[in-house]
N, C-alpha and C positions, 0 to 999 in steps of 0.2 A: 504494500500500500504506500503512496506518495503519502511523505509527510507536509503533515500542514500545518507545520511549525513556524514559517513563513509562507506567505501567501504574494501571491504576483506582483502587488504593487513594488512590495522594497524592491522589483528589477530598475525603478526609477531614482533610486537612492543614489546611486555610484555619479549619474547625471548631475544630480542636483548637486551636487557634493565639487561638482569639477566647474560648470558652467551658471549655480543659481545665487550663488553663495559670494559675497565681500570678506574674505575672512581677513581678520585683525594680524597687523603687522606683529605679532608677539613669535617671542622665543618660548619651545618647550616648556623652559623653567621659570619662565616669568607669570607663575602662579601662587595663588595663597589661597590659607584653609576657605570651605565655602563657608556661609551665615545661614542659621535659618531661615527659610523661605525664599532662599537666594534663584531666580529664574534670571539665565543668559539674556544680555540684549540681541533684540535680531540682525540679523545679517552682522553675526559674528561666526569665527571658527566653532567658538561653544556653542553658538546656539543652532549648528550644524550637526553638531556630535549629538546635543541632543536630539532633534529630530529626526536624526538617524534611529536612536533609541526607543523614544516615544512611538514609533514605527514597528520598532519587535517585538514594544510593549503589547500591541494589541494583539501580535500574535501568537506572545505568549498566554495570554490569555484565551484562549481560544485554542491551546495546545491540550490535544487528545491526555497529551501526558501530566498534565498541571492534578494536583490534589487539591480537591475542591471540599474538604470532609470539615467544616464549623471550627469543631472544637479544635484540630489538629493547627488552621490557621490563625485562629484566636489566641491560641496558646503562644504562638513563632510571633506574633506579631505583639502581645502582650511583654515579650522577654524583649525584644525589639526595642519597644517603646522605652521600657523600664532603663536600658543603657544606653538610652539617647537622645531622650528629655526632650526639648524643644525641637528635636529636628524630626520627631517621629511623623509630622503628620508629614514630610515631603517622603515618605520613602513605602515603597508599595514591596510588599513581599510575596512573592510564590515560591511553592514548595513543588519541583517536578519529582515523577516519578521514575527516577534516573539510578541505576544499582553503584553508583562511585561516587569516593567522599570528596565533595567538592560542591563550595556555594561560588557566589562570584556577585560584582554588585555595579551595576549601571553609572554611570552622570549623570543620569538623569535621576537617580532616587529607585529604580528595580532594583531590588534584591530578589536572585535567585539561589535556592535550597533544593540540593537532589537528594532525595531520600538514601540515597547510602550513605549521607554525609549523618542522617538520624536514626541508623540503623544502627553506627557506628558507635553514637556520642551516647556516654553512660548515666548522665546528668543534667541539669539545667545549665552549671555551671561552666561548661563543656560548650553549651551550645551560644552561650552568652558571649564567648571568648570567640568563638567563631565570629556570629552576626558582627559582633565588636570591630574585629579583623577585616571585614567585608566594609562596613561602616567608614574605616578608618581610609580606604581607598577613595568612598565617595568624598569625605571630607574635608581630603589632601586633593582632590581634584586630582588624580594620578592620570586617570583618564585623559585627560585633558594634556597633559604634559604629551602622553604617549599617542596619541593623533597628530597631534602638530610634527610628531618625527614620520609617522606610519606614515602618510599621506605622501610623503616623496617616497616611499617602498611600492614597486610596481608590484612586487610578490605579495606584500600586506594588501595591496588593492585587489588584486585577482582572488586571493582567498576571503575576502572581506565579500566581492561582487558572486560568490557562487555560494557561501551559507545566506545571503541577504535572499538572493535568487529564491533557493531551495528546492529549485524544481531537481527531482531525479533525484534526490538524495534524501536518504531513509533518517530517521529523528535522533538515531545516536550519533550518525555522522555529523546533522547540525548543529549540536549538543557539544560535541567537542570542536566542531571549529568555531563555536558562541566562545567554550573556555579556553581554546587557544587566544583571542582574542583580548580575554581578559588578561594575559599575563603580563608580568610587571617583573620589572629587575629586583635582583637583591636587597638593593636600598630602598626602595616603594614597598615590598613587603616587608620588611624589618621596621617601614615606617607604620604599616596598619598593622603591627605588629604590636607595635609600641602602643596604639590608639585602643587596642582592643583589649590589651593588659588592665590598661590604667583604670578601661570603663568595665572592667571583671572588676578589680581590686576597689574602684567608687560605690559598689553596689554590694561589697560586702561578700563576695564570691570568694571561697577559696581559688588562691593565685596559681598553686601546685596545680590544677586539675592542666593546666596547657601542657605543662612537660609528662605528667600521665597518658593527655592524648597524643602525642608526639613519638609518645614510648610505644606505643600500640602501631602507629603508622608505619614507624620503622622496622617493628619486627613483620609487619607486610611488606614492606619495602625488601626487606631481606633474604623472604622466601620466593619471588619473583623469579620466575625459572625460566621465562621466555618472553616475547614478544617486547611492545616499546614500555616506556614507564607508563604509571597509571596518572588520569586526571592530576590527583592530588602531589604526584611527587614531579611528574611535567612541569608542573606551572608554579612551584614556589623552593621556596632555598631546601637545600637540602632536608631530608628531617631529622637528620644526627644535628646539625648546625641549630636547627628552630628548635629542638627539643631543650636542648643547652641551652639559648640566651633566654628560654621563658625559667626556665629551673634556675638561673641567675638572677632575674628577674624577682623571683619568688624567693629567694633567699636574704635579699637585699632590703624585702618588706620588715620593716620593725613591728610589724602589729598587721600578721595576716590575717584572712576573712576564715571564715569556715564554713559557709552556706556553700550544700551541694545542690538539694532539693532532686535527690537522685527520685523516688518515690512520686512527688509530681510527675516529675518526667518520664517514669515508665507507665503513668495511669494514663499518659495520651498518649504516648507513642506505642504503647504494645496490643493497642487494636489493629494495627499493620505487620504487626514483629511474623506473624507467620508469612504472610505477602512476602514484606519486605528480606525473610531469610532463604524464601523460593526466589528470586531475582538478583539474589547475589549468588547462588552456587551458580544458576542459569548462565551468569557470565563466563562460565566454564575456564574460569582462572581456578584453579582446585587448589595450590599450594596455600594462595593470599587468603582464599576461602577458610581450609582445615583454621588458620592461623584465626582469622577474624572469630571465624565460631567458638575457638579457644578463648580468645581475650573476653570477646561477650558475655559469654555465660557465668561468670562471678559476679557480675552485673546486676543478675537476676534472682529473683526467689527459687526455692528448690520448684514448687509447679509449673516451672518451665524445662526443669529439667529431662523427660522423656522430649521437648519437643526438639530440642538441640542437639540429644543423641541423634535422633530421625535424620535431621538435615546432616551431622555428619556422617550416618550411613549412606544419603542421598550423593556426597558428595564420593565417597570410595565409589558406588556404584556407579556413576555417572563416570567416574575416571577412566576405571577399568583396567587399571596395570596388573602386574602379576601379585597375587595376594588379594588384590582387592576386590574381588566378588565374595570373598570367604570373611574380610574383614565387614564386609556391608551387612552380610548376613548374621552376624555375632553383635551388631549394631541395632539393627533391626527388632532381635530375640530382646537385646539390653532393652530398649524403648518402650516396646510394646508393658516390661513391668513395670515400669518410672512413672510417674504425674508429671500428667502434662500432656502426654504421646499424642499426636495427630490421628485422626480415624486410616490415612494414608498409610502411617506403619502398619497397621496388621497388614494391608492387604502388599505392600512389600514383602511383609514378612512370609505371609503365605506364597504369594509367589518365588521368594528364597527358596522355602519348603519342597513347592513343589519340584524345583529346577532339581532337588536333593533326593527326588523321589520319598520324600516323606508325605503320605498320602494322609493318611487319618488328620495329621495335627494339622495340613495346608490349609482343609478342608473347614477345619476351625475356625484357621484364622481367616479365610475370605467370609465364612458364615459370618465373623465378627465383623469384619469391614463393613458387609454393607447393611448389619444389623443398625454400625454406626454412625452410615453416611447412605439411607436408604434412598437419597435422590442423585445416587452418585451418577456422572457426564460417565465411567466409564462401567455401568452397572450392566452392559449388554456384554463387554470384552469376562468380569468376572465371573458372568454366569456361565458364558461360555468354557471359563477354565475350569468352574464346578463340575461341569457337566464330562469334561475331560477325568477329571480324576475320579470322578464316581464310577466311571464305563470304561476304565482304562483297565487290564487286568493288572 
């Protein structure tokens, strides 16, 4: 399916951007923080960049992928506000439903949040330090510095003119060439670095939780066994580097916070957690997966616990290396005892069963499956393998 993440108009963008626009004699660096309520004058460079933005804005909204669920936005949007006071009413937040940790934040006041970024985060305080971090970007006008260089990049323009486009290009692709977009030097992030610290540490957040989440990124960073880097470690300083200056950062406090409000934050976000842990194996990155499922689940209360075993049997089996059909199966068996377990386990587990030629107990467990999920999408495939093992000698 064409994604309509972008929609045809922004093919007019690139135009207006070369032949509609007066833009202002300024240099990159000839910028300072913004004010609230601060809107560009027209027929400048800025108020080019924005309408650029304003432009994706509608699309994003209007993005298949966008999380439109009350509480989940009220919530992102209430923490928003909280660490950023007078500027909250310029800044519009979406949450897509995107499996990589990674938010990213407009000139114009969009903030976007991909759900693996809240898959991820163990806390409010976690997620404060992000939004903060994202914030600290629009603030500093980083944007702005980094157009005024892009704009003589024939290669920034040609990739800028084909995610604006969107035609023919499916929504993860426009998804990362949105976050290539957003990337900024070393020094621009160590600057929303800094902005996102201060407004953790004004609100009374534990300051530790940035080099905690830093500690988790890295040890995904580290299991990385193929392909290019991810989202999160593409587009900003290293995470041994960022993990260090917020752990310095936090050290350096005479009188740190202590609020995590870990418990808020799992009563909105674990109405997704099943969703959102089927779309991270899905990405069939297996290693950064085993690792993520690992960090998570101390996270949580033990009645998540069957459901975290499941998704790491989900991920052995989906791998498929040697050992791993037999470790999914022993995975599977674990789940099905534990609180928590998905109605999906048993009927894994029975189909482990069967592959096993264990007929009595397979039989169990599909009976239990779809005792447990009797409107199941795949209730025609299980009856069929009932019916195999009942007639099979």
């Amino acid at each position: 399916m064409k994604s309509p993440f972008f929609n045809a108009t922004a093919l007019t963008l690139l135009s207006f951007v070369t032949c509609c626009v007066q833009a202002e004699n300024a240099k990159p660096g000839d910028v300072t923080p913004i004010a609230a309520g601060y809107r560009p004058t027209l027929k400048t460079d800025e108020s080019e960049l924005w309408y650029i933005y304003d432009k994706i804005e509608i699309n994003v909204k209007e993005s298949p992928r966008l999380i439109r669920d009350p509480a989940l936005n009220a919530y992102v949007r209430d923490v928003t506000c909280k660490i950023t006071g007078d500027y909250c009413k310029d800044l519009r937040i979406y949450i897509l439903d995107v499996p990589y940790f990674n938010a990213m934040m407009a000139p114009n006041g969009m903030m976007v949040v991909w759900s693996g970024a809240l898959l991820r985060m163990q806390n409010e305080a976690e997620l404060a330090l992000v939004l903060g971090h994202e914030f600290g970007h629009y603030k500093n006008r980083h944007q702005l510095s980094q157009w005024r260089k892009a704009k003589k990049d024939s290669a920034f323009l040609a990739t800028f003119g084909m995610i604006t486009a969107g035609t023919g290009i499916d929504m993860a692709a426009s998804l990362i060439g949105f976050a290539n977009m957003a990337k900024f030097s070393r020094d621009k992030e160590r600057e929303a670095d800094k902005v996102g610290f201060e407004m953790l540490s004004r609100n009374g957040y534990d300051p530790f939780v940035g080099a905690q989440l830093w500690d988790r990124m890295l040890r995904e960073e580290k299991v990385i066994t193929y392909g290019k880097p991810l989202p999160v470690f593409a587009s900003h300083p290293k995470a041994q580097e960022r993990r260090d200056d917020l752990m310095a950062a936090a050290q350096a406090l005479p009188n740190p916070g202590k609020k995590l409000d870990a418990e808020h934050y799992r009563s909105i976000t674990e109405t997704f957690l099943e969703k959102w842990l089927d779309d991270e194996i899905s990405r069939r990155l297996f290693s950064t997966s085993l690792q993520a499922l690992a960090d998570m689940e101390p996270g949580y209360p033990s009645s998540k616990k069957g459901l975290f075993t499941f998704y790491r049997a989900e991920v052995y089996r989906r791998r498929n290396h040697d050992g791993d059909r037999a470790m999914s199966a022993k995975l599977y068996r674990e789940a099905i005892g534990e609180e928590g377990a998905p109605a999906s386990a048993w009927r894994e587990h029975g189909l482990a069963l069967k592959s096993a030629n264990s007929r009595a107990e397979a039989i169990d467990a599909l009976e239990k499956y779809l005792s447990l999920a009797p409107h199941a999408d795949d209730m025609t495939f299980i009856d069929q393998n009932l019916k195999e093992l009942r007639t099979t000698p």
